[in-house]
C-alpha positions as CSV (number, residue, x, y, z in Angstrom):
1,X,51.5,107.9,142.1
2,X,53.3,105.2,140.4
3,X,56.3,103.1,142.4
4,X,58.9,101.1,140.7
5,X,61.6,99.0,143.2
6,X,65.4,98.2,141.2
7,X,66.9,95.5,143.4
8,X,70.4,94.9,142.5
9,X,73.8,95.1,143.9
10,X,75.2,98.1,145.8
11,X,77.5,98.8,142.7
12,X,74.4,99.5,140.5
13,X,73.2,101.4,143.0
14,X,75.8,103.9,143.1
15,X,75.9,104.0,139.7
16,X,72.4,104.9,139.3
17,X,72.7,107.9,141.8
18,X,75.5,108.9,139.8
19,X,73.9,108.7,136.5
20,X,71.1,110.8,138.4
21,X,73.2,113.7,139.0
22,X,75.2,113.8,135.5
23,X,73.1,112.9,132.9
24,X,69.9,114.5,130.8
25,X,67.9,111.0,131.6
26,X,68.9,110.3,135.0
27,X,68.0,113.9,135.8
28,X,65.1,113.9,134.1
29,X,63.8,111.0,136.1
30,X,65.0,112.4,139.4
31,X,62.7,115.3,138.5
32,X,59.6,113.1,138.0
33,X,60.5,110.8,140.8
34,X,61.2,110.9,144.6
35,X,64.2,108.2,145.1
36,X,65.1,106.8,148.1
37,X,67.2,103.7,149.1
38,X,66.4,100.2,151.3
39,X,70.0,99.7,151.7
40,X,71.3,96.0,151.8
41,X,75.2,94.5,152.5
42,X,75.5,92.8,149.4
43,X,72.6,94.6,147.4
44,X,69.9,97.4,147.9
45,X,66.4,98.1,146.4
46,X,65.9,101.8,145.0
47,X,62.6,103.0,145.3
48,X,60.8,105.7,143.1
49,X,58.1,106.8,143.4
50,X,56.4,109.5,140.7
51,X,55.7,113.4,142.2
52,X,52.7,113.2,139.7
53,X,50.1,110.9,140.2
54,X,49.6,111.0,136.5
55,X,52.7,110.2,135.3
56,X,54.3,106.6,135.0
57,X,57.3,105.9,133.5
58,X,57.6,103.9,130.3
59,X,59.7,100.4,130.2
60,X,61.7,101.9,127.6
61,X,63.1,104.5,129.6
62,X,64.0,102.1,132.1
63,X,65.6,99.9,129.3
64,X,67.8,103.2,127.7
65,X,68.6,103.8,131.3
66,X,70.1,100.5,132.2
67,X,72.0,100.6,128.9
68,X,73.2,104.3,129.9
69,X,74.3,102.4,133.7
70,X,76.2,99.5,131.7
71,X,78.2,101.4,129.1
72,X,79.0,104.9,131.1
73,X,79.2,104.3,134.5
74,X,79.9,100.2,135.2
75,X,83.4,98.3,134.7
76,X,85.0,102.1,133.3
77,X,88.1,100.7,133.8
78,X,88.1,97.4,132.8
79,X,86.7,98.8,129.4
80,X,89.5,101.2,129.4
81,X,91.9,98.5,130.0
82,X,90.6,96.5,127.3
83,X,90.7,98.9,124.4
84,X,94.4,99.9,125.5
85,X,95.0,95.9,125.2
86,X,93.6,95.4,122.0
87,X,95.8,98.6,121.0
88,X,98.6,96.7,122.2
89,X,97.9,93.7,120.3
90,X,97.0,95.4,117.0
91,X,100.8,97.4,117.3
92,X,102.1,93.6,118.0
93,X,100.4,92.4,114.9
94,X,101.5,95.4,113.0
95,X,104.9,94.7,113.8
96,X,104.9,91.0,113.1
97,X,103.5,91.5,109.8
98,X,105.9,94.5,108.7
99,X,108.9,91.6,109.3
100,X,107.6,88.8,106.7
């Protein structure tokens, strides 16, 4: 049985559970592994530990899955907000340019 530790901010955390329950990696890995939580104030460690003492998890699935965590689940908002802004600024520059 293999046992990896992510310690990181509660925010992570959470997303991480979430990404668990909706998405084809982060189910697949909650199906290999037993998860649980050391929770912290400011930040908590996740534990999992592989059902199958032959089966280790591979750095790059780790890697995809922290991708997955920063561009789907983290800062949705703010990301939202941002491509709104630049839509803003693009109908600004659009209209500036129509009046030379």
């Amino acid at each position: 049985m293999a046992e990896y530790r992510i310690l990181t901010e509660n925010e992570k955390i959470d997303a991480l559970l979430e990404c668990f329950e909706d998405s084809i990696m982060g189910m697949g890995i909650k199906a290999l592994c037993d998860i649980t939580i050391e929770k912290g104030d400011n930040a908590s460690t996740m534990v999992l530990k592989t059902k199958d003492p032959n089966t280790e998890l591979k750095a790059a699935e780790f890697f995809t899955l922290g991708v997955m965590i920063g561009t789907d689940y983290l800062n949705v908002d703010e990301r939202n907000q941002n491509v709104k802004m630049k839509r803003v600024i693009n109908a600004i520059r659009l209209s500036v340019s129509s009046l030379d």
